[in-house]
Backbone as numpy.savetxt, mean C-alpha at the origin, in Angstrom:
# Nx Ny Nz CAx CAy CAz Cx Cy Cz
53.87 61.51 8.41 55.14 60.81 8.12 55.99 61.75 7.25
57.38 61.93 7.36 58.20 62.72 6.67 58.20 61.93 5.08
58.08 63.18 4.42 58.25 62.60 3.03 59.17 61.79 2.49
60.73 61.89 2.97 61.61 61.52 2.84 61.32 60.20 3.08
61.39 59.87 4.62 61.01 58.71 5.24 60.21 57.68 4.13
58.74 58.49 3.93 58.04 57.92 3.41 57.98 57.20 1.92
58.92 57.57 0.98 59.04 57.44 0.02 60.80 56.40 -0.18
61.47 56.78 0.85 62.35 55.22 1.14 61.74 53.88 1.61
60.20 54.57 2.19 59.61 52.92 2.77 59.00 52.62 1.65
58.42 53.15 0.28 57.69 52.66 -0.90 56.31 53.28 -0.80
55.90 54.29 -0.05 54.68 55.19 -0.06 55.05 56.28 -0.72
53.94 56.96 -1.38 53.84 58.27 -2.21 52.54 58.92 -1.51
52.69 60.12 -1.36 51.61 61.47 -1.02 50.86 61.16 -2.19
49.45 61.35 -2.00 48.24 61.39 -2.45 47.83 62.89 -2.65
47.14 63.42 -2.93 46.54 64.70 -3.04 45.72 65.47 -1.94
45.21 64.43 -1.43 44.56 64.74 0.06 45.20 64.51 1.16
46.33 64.02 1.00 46.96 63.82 2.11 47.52 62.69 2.57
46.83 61.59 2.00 46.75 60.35 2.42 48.02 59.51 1.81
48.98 58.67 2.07 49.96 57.95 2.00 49.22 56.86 1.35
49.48 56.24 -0.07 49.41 55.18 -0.69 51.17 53.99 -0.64
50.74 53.28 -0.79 52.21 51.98 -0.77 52.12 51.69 -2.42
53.68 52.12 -2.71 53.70 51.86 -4.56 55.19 51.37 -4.33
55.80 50.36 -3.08 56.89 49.59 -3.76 56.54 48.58 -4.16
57.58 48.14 -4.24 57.99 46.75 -5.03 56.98 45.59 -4.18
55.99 44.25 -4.89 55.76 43.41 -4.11 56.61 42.26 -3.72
57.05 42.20 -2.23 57.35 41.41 -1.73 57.09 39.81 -1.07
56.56 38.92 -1.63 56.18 37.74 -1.47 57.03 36.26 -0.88
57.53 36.03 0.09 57.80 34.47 0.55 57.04 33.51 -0.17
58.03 32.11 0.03 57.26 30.85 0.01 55.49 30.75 0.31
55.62 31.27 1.35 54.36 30.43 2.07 53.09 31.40 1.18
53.42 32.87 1.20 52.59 33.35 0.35 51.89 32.65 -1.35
52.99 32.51 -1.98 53.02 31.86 -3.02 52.02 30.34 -2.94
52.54 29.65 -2.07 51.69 28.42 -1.71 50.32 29.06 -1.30
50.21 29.37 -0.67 48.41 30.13 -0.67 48.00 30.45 -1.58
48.56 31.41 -2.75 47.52 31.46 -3.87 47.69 30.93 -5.01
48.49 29.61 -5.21 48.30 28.46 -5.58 47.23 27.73 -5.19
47.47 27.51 -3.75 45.98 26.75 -3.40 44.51 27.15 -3.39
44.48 28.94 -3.75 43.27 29.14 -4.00 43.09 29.37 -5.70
44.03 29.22 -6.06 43.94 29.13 -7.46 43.19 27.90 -7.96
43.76 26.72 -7.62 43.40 25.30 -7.90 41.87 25.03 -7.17
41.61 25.71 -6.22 40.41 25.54 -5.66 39.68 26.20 -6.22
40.17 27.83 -6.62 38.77 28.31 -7.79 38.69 27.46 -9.26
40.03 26.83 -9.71 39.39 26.00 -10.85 38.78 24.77 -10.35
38.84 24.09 -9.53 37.87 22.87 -9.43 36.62 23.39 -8.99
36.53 23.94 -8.56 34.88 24.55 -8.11 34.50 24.98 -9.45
34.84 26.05 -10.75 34.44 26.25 -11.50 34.32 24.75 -12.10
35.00 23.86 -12.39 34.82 22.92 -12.96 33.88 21.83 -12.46
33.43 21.99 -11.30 32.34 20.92 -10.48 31.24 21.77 -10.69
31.38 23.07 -11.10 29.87 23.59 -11.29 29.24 23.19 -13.18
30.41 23.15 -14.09 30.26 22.81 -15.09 29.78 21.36 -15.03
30.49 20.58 -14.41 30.14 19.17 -14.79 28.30 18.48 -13.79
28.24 19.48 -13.05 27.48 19.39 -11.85 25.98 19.25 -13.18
26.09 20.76 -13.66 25.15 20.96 -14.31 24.93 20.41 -15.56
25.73 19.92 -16.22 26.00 18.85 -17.52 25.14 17.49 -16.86
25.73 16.99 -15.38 24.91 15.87 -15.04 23.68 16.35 -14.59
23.29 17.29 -13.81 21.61 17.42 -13.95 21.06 18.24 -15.03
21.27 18.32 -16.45 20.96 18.59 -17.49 20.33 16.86 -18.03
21.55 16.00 -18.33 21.50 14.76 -18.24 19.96 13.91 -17.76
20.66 14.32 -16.16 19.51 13.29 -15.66 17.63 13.93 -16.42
17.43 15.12 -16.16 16.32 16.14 -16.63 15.80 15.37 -17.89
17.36 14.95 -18.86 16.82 14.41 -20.26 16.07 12.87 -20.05
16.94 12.51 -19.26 16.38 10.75 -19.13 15.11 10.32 -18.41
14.74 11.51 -17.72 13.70 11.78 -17.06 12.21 12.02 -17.95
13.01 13.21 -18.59 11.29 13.21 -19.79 11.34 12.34 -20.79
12.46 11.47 -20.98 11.98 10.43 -21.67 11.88 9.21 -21.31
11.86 8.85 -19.88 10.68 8.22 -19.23 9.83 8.63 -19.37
9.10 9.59 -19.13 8.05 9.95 -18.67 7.22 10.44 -20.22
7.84 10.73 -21.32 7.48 10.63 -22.72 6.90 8.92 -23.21
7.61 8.36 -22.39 7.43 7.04 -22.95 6.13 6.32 -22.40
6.45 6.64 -21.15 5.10 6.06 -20.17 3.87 7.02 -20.32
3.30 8.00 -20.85 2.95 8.91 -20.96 1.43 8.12 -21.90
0.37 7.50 -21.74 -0.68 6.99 -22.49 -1.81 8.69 -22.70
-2.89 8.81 -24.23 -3.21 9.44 -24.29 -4.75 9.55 -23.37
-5.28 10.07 -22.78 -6.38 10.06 -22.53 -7.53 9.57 -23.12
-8.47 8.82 -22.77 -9.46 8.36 -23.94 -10.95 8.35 -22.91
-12.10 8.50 -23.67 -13.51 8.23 -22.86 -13.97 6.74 -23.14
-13.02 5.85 -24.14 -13.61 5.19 -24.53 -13.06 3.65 -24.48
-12.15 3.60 -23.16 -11.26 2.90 -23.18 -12.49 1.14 -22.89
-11.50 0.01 -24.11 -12.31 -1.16 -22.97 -11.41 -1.87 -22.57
-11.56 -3.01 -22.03 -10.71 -4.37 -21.84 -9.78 -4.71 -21.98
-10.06 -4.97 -23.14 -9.17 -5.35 -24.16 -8.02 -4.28 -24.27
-8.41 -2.69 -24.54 -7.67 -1.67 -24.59 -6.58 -1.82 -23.56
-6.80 -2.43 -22.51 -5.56 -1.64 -21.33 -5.02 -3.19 -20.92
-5.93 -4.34 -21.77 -4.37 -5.67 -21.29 -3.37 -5.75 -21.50
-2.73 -4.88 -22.19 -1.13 -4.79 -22.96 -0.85 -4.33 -21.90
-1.13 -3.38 -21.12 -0.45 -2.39 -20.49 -0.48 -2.96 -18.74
0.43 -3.92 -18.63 0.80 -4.81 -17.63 2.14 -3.96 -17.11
2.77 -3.22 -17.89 4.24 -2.73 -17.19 5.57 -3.15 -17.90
5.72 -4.41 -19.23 6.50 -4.68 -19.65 7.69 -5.30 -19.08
8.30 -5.02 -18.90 9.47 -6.57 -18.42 10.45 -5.34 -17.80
11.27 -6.50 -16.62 12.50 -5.23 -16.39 13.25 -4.61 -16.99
13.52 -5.17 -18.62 14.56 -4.35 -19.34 14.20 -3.94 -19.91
12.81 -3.52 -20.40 12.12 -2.46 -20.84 10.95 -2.21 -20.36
10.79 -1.39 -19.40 9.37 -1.38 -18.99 8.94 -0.04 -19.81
7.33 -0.35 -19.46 6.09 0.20 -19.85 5.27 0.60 -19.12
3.85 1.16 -19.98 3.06 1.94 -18.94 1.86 0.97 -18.13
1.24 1.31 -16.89 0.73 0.39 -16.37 -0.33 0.55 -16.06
-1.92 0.09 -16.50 -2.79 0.93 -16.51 -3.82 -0.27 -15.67
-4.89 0.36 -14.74 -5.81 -0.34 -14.07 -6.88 0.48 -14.37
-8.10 0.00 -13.92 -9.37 0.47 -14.07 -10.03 0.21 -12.48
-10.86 1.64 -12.24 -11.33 1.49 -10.76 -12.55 2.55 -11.19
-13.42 2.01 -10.72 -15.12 2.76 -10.73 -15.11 3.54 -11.79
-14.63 2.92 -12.93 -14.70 3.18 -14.22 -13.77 4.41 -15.21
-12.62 4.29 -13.90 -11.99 5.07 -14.45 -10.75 4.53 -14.63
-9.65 5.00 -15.83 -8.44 4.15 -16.28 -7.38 5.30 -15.60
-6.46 4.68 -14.57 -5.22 5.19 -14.23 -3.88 4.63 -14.70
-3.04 5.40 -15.07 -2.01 5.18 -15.59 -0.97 5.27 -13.55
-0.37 3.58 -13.49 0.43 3.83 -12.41 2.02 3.81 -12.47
2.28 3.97 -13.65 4.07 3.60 -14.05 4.57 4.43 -12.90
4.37 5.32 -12.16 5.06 6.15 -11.15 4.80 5.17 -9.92
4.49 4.32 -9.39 4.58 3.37 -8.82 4.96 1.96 -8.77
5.74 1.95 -10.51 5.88 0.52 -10.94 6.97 -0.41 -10.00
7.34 -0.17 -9.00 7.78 -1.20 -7.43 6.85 -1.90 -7.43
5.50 -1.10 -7.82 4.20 -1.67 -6.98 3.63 -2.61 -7.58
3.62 -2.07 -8.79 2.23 -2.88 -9.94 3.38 -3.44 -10.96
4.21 -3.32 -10.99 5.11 -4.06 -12.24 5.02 -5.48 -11.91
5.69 -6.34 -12.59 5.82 -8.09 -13.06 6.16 -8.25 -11.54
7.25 -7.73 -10.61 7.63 -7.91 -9.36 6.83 -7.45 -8.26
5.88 -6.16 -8.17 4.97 -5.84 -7.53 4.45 -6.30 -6.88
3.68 -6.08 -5.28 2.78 -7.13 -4.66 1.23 -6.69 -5.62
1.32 -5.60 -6.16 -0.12 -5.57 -6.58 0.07 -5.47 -8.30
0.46 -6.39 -9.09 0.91 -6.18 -10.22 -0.24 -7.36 -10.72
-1.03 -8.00 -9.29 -2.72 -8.52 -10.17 -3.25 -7.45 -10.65
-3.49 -6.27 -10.19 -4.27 -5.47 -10.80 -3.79 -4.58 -12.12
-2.98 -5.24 -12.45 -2.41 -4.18 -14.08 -3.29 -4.94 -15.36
-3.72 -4.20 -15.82 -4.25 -4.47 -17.35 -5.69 -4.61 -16.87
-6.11 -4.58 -16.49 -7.75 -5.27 -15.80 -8.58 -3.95 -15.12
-10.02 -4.72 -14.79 -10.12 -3.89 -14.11 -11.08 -4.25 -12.20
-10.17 -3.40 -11.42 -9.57 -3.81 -10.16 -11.01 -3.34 -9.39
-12.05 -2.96 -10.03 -13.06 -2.55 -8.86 -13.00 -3.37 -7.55
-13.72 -4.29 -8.12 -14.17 -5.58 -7.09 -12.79 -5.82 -5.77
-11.85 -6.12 -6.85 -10.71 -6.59 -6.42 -9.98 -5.27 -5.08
-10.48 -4.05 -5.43 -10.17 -3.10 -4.42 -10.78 -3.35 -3.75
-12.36 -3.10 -3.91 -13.26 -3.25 -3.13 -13.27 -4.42 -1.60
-13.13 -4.94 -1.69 -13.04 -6.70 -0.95 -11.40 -6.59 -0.97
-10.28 -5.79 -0.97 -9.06 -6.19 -0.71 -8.95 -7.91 -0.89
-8.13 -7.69 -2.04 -8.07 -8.81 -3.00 -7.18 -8.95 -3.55
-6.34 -9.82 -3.51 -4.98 -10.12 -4.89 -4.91 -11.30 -5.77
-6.28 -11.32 -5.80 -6.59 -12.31 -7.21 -7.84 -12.17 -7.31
-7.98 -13.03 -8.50 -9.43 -12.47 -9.13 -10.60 -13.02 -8.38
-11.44 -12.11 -7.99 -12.59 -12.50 -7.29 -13.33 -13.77 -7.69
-14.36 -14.42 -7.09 -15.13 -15.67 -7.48 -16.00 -15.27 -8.26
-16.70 -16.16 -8.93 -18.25 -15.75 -9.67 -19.14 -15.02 -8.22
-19.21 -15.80 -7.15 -19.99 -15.37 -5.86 -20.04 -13.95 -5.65
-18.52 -13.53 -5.79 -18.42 -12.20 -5.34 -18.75 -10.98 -6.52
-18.37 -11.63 -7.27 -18.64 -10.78 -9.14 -20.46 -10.19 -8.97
-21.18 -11.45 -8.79 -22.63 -11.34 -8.76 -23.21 -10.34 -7.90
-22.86 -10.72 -5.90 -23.69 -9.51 -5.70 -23.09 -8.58 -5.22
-24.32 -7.42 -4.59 -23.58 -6.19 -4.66 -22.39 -5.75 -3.76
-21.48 -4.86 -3.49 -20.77 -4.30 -3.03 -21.37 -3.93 -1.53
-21.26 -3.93 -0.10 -21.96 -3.26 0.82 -21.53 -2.47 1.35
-21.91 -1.26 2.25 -21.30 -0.18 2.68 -20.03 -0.02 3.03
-19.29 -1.11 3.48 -17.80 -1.10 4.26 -16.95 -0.93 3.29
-17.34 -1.88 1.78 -16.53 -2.40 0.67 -16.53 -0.91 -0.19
-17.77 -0.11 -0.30 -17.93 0.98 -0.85 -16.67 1.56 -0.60
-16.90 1.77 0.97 -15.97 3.03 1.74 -14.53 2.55 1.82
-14.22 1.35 1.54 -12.69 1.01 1.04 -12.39 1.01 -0.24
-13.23 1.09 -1.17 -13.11 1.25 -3.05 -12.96 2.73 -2.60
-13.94 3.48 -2.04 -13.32 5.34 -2.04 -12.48 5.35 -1.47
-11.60 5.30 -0.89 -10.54 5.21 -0.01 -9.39 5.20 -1.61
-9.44 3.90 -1.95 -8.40 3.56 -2.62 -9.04 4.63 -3.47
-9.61 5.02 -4.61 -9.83 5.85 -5.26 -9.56 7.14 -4.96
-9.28 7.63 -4.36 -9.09 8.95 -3.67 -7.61 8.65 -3.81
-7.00 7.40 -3.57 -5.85 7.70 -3.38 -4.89 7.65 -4.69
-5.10 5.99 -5.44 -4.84 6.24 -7.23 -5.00 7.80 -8.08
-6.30 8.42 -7.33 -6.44 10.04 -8.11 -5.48 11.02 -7.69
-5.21 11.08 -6.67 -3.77 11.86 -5.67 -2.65 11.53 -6.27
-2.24 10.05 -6.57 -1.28 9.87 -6.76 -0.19 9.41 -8.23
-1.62 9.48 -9.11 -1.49 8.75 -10.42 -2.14 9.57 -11.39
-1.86 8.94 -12.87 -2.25 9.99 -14.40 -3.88 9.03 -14.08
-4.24 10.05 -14.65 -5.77 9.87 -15.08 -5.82 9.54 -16.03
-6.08 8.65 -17.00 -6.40 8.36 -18.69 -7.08 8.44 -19.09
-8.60 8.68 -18.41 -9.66 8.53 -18.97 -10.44 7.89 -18.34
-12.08 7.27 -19.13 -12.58 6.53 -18.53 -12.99 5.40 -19.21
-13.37 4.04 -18.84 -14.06 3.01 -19.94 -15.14 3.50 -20.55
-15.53 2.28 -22.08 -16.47 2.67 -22.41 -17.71 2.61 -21.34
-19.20 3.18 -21.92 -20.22 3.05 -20.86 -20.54 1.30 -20.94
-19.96 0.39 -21.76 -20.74 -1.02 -21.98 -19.67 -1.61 -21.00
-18.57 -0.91 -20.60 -17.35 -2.12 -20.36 -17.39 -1.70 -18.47
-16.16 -2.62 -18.15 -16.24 -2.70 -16.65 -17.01 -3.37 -16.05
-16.70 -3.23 -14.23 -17.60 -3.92 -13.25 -18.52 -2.69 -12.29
-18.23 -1.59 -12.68 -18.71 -0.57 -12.11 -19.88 -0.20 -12.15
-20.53 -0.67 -14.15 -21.46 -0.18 -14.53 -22.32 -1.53 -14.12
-22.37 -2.03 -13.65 -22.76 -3.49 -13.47 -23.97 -3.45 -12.13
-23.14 -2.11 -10.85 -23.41 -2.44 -9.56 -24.71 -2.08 -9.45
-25.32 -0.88 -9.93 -27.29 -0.36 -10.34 -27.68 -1.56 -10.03
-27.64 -2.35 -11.34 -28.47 -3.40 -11.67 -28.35 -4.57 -10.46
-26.89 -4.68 -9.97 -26.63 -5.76 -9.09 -27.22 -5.86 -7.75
-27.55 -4.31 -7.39 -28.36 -3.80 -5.98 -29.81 -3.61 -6.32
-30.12 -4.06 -7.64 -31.55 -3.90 -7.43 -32.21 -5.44 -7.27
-31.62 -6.04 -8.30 -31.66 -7.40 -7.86 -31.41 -8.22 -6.81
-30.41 -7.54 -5.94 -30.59 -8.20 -4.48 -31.63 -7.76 -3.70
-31.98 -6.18 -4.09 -33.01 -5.75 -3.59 -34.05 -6.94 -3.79
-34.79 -7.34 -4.61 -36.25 -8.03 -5.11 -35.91 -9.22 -4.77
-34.54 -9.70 -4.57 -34.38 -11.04 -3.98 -34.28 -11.44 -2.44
-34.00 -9.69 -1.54 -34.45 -9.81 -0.02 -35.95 -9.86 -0.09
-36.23 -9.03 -0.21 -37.71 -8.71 -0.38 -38.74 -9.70 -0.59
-38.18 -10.64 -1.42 -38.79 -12.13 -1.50 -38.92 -12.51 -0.88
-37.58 -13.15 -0.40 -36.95 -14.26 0.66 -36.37 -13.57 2.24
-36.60 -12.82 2.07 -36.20 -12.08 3.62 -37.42 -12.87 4.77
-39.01 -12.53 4.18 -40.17 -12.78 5.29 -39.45 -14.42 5.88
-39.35 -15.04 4.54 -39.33 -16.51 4.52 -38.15 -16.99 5.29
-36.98 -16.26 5.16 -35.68 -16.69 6.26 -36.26 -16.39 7.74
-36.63 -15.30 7.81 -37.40 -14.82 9.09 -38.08 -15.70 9.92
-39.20 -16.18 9.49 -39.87 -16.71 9.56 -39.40 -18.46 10.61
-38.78 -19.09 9.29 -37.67 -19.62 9.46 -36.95 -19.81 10.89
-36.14 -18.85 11.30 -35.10 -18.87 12.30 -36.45 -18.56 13.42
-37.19 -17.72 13.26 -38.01 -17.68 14.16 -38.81 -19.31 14.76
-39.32 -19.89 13.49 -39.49 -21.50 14.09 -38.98 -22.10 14.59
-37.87 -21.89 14.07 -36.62 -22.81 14.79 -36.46 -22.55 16.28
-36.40 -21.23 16.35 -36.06 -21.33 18.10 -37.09 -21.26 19.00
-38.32 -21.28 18.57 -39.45 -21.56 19.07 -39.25 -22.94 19.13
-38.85 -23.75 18.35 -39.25 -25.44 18.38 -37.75 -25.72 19.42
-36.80 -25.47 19.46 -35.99 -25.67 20.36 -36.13 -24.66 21.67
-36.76 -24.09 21.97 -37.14 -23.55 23.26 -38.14 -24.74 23.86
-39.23 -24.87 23.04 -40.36 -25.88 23.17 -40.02 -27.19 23.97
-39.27 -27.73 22.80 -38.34 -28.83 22.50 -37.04 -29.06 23.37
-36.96 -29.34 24.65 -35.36 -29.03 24.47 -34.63 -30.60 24.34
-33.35 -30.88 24.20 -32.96 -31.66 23.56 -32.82 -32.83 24.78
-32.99 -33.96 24.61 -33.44 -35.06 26.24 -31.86 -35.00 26.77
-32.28 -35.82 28.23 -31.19 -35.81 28.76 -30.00 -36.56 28.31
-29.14 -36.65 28.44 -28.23 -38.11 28.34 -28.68 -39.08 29.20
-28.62 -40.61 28.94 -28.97 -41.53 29.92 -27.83 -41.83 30.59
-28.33 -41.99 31.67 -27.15 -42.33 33.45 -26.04 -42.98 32.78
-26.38 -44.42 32.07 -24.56 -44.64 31.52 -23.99 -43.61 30.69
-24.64 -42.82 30.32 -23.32 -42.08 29.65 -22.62 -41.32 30.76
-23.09 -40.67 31.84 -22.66 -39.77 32.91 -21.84 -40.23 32.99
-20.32 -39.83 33.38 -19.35 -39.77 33.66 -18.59 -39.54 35.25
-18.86 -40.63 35.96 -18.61 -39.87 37.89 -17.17 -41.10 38.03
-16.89 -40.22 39.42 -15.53 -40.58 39.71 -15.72 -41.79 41.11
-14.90 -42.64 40.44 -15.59 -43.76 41.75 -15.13 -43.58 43.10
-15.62 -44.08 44.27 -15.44 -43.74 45.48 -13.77 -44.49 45.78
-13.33 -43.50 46.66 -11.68 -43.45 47.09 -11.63 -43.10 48.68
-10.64 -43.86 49.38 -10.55 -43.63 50.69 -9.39 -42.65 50.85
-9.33 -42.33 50.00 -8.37 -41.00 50.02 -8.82 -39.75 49.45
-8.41 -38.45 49.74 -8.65 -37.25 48.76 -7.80 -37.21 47.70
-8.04 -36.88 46.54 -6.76 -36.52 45.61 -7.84 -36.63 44.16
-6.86 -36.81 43.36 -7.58 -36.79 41.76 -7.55 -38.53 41.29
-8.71 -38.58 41.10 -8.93 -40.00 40.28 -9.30 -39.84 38.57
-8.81 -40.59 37.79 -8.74 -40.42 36.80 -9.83 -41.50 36.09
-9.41 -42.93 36.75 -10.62 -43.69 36.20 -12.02 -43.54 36.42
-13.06 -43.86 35.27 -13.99 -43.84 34.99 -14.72 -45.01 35.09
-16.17 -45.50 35.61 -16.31 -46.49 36.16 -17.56 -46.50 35.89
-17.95 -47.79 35.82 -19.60 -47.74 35.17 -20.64 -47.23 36.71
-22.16 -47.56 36.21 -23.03 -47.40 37.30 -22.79 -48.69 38.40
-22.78 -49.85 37.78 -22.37 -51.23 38.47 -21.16 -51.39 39.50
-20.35 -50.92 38.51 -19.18 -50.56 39.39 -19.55 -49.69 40.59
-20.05 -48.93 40.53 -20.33 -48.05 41.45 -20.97 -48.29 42.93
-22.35 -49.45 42.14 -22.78 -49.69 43.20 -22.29 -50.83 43.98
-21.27 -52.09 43.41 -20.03 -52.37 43.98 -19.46 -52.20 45.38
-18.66 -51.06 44.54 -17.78 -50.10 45.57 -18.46 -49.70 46.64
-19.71 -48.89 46.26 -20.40 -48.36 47.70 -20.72 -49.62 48.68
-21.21 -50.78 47.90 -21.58 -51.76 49.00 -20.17 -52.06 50.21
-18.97 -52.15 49.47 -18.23 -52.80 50.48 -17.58 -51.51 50.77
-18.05 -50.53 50.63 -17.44 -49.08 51.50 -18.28 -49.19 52.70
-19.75 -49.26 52.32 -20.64 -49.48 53.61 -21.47 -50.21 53.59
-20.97 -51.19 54.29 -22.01 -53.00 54.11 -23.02 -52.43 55.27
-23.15 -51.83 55.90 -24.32 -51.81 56.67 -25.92 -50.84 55.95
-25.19 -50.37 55.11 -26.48 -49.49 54.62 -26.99 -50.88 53.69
């Protein structure tokens, strides 16, 4: 480009050769409106990142102090009595929510939908829920069921749920060794033990007579009036009345007076 030229259009020679632009800036309306509008858009974005992080600063705080609050210490020595307070507290202030399962105390406030005052399983807060897992239960078991033991199915649904309270919940600890229904079950399976063992020959025995004496035995017939027959009709179709033996023999006579 001629120098001349070039320096009436607002370019200057460089050193290497190269043409730089050093006039005047020229800007329209519409220009102006564009970096206005990215002006205002870099301050609200800076300002949604400030307030963004002010509110999840916020929430972070209200969070650990839930979780400060609901937060029970671990103990080996927990009993009964220790964890009936701890039902969940009321909706406008709740609390921590603690159950007991094969002798161990879980803290469930991270589920309190579940186990709180509104909960479908908010029988099992403060207590302790062996049995009540065991036998899927939402109230307190009978004396019947308290007494004997647990059997394989009930086992393998108490581990079930246990496996899953441990996955999903604080651990607190465990009861003392005197407290619970857990420490109970030894003794409860040995005693049913010595009480089949007794009485097992003797039930046996038992059902075995029995169907020997009703095989033997079988039960007499009904007598002819009770039988139930349909009296004679000169038509086909459905008869409904019921008619004695007398009746019967009746009817047959004047069906066939010659026999």
């Amino acid at each position: 480009m001629d120098p001349a030229a070039a320096a009436a259009g607002g370019y200057r020679a460089e050193g290497d050769g190269w043409l730089s632009w050093a006039g005047p800036l020229e800007l329209d309306l519409s220009d102006y409106v564009v970096l206005v509008a990215a002006a205002i858009a870099l301050l609200f974005w800076q300002v949604g990142g400030v307030l963004r992080r002010r509110r999840e600063a916020t929430e972070r705080a209200e969070r650990e102090a839930v979780r400060v609050k609901m937060t029970v210490a671990s103990r080996s020595d927990w009993t009964l009595a220790d964890i009936a307070p701890y039902t969940g507290g009321t909706p406008d202030d709740p609390g921590p929510i603690l159950f007991a399962a094969k002798n161990t105390v879980f803290n469930v406030w991270r589920g309190a939908d579940f186990y709180d005052s509104e909960g479908v399983y908010h029988c099992f807060a403060g207590r302790d829920a062996t049995i009540m897992l065991a036998l899927e239960l939402l109230e307190a078991p009978t004396p019947e069921q308290r007494e004997r033991p647990l059997t394989r199915a009930e086992l393998s649904v108490l581990d079930d749920w246990f496996r899953t309270m441990a996955w999903k919940y604080d651990d607190v600890g465990t009861l003392a060794p005197t407290e619970g229904e857990w420490k109970d079950e030894p003794a409860k399976r040995e005693r049913w033990a010595v009480f089949t063992a007794k009485y097992m020959p003797v039930a046996v025995a038992a059902a075995i007579s029995v169907s020997m004496t009703t095989a033997v035995c079988p039960p007499p017939p009904k007598p002819a009036s009770a039988v139930k027959r349909r009296p004679f009709s000169d038509f086909d179709g459905p008869v409904d009345d019921v008619v004695s033996d007398e009746q019967q023999k009746q009817m047959a006579r004047k069906r066939f007076p010659n026999k």
